[in-house]
C-alpha positions in Angstrom: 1.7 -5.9 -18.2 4.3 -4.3 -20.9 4.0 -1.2 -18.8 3.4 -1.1 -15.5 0.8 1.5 -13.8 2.1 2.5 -10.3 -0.8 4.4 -8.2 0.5 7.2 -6.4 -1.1 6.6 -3.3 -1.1 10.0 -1.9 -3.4 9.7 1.7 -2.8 11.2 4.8 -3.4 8.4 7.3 -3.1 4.7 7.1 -6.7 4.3 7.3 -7.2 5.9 4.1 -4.7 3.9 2.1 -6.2 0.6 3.9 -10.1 1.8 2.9 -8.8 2.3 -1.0 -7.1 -0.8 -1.1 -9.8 -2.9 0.0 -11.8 -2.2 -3.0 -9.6 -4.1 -5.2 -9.2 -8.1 -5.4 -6.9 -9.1 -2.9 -4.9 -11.6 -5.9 -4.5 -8.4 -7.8 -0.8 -7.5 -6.6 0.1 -3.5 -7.5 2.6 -1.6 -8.1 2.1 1.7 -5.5 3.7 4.8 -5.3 4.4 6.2 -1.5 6.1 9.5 -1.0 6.9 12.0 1.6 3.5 12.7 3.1 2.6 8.8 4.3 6.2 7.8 4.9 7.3 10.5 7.3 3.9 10.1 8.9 4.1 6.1 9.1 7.3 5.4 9.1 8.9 2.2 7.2 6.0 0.3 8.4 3.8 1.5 5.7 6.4 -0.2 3.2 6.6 -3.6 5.1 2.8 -3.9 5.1 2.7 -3.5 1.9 5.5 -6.0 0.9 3.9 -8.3 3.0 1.0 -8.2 0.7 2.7 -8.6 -2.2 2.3 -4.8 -3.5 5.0 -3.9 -5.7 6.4 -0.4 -3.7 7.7 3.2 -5.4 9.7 4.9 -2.6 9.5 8.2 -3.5 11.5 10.4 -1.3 14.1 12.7 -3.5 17.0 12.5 -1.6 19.7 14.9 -1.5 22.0 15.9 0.9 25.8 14.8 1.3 27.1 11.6 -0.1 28.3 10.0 3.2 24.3 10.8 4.6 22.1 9.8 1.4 24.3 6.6 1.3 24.0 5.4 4.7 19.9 6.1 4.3 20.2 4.6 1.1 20.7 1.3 3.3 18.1 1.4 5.6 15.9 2.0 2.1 17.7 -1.0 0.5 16.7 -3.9 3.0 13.0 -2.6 2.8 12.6 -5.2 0.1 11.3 -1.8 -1.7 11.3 -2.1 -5.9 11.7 1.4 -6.7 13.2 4.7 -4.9 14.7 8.2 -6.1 17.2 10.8 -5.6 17.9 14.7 -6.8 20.1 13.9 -10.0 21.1 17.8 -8.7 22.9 16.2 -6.1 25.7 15.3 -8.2 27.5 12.3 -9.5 29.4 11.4 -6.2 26.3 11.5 -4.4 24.3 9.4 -7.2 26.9 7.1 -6.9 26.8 7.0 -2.8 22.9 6.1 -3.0 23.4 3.1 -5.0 26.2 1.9 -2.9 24.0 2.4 0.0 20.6 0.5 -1.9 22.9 -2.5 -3.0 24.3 -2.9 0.9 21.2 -2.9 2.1 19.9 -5.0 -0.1 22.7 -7.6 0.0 22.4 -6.8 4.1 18.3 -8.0 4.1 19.0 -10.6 1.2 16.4 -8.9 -1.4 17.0 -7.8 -4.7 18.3 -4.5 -5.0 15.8 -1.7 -5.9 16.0 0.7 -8.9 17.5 3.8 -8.6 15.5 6.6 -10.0 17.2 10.6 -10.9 14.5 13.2 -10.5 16.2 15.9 -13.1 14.2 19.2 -12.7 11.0 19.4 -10.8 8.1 19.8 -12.9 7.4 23.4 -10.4 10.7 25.0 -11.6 10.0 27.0 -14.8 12.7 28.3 -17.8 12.8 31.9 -16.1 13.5 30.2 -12.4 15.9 27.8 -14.0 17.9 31.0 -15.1 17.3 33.5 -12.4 17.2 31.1 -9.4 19.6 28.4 -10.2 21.9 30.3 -12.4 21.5 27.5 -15.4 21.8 29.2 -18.8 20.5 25.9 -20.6 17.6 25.7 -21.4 15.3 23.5 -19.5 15.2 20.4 -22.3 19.3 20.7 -22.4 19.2 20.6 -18.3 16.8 17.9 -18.7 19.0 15.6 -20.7 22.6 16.7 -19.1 21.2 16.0 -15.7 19.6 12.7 -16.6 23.0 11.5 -18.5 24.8 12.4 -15.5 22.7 10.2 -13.5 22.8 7.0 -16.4 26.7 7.9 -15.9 26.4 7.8 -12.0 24.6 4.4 -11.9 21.2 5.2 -11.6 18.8 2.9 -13.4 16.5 5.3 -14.7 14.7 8.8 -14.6 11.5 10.7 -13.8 10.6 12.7 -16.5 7.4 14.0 -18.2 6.4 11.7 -21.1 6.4 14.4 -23.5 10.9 14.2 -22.3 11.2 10.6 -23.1 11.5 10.8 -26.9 14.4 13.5 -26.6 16.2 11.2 -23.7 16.3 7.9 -25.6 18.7 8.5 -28.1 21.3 9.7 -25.8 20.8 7.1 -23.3 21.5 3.1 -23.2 18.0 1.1 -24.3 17.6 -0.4 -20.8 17.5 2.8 -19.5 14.0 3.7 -17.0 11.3 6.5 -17.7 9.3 6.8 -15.4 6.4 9.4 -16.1 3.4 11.3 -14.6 1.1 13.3 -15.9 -0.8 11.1 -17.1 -4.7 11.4 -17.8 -7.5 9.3 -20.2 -9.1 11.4 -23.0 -12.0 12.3 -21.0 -10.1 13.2 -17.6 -9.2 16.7 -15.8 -6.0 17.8 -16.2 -6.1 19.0 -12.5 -2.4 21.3 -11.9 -0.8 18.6 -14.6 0.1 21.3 -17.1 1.8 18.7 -20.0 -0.2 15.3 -19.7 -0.2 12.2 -22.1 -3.0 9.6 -22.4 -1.8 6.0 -20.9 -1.3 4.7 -24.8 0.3 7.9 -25.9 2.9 7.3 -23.2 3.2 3.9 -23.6 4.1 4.5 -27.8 6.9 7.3 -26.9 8.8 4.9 -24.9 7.6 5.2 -21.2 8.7 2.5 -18.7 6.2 3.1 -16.2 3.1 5.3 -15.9 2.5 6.9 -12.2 -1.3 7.8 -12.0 -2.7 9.3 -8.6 -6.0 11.4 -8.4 -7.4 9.8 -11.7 -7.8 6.8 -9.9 -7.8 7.6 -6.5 -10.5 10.0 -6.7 -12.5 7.9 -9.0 -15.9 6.8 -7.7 -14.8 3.5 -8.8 -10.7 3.0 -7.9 -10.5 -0.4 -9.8 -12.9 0.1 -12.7 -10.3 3.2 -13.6 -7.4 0.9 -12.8 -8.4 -1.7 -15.1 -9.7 0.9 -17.9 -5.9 2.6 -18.0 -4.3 -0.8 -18.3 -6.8 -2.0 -20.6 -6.1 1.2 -23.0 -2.5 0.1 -23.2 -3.1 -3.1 -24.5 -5.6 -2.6 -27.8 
């Protein structure tokens, strides 16, 4: 697959995430998503488990905090065998650059290959007025957008999470192997729940999208796999 669909898999207990992942073919390896919610509730086991079954794993925990601190939990993140995780590119270059110090040790430490490194620029809940009377910024939120994810390219971080309608303006000012990662993304005939600015999965895919994170369009489905297999399927006509 050209573009790979990683389900946010966003449960509150292990028994839930083990119940939805039974419904699909156990040679059908996936790339999933796990953020704050399951991980500080599981613990690093949760990752392992699904490692162990071949599950491709998004480790999605925004860090930020000092550069000594994010790097040395940067390591224990590395030697999870994990393929994805993020940071706040707000945290600053010395601190993007303490993160991937930390991912590579650890990976080097557990003898797996080292995970990509993922900026998180603005969050998607911070709007132009809070950007200006909260933070202080007086860019506007497309400039801060693109200053904070060259900052990250410049820091070493492999690629960005952005909404697919940010890709085309990042591109050009960014090298070509460069990551996008994007949510918000919905079929034609799907609720937009609180995603304000959503793309279809082959809308995303043609403006240059390197991954498409999908949650409640197929984990709420009545049929998980059937609207697993009809987003990939839509990327490849």
């Amino acid at each position: 697959m050209k573009t790979p669909v990683m389900i946010a898999l966003d449960f509150e207990s292990v028994e839930e995430l083990q119940s939805f992942l039974k419904q699909f073919p156990s040679h059908l390896k996936l790339t999933v998503k796990i953020g704050m919610e399951l991980f500080y509730g599981q613990g690093p086991q949760i990752v392992r488990n699904l490692r162990q079954k071949g599950h491709a794993v998004f480790l999605d925990l925004k860090l930020h905090d000092i550069p000594n601190t994010v790097e040395k939990a940067m390591f224990q993140l590395g030697k999870l065998g994990i393929q994805y995780t993020t940071v706040h590119a707000l945290g600053g270059k010395p601190m993007i650059q303490a993160a991937k110090r930390g991912l590579m040790a650890g990976a080097r430490a557990a003898q797996v290959p080292v995970p990509k490194l993922l900026a998180v620029t603005e969050l998607t809940s911070i709007s132009e007025r809070q950007l200006q009377e909260e933070q202080n910024v007086p860019l506007k939120m497309n400039e801060q957008v693109q200053k904070l994810a060259q900052l990250a390219e410049n820091a070493g971080a492999d690629g960005v999470i952005c909404s697919p309608h940010e890709v085309a303006q990042l591109k050009p000012a960014l090298p070509a192997d460069f990551l996008y990662v994007t949510p918000g993304i919905r079929m034609p005939d799907a609720k937009k729940d609180d995603q304000q600015r959503v793309m279809t999965p082959a809308e995303a895919q043609k403006a240059g999208s390197s991954a498409l994170v999908v949650g409640r369009p197929i984990t709420k489905a009545a049929d998980p796999v059937v609207a697993y297999q009809r987003i990939v399927e839509s990327m490849q006509d």
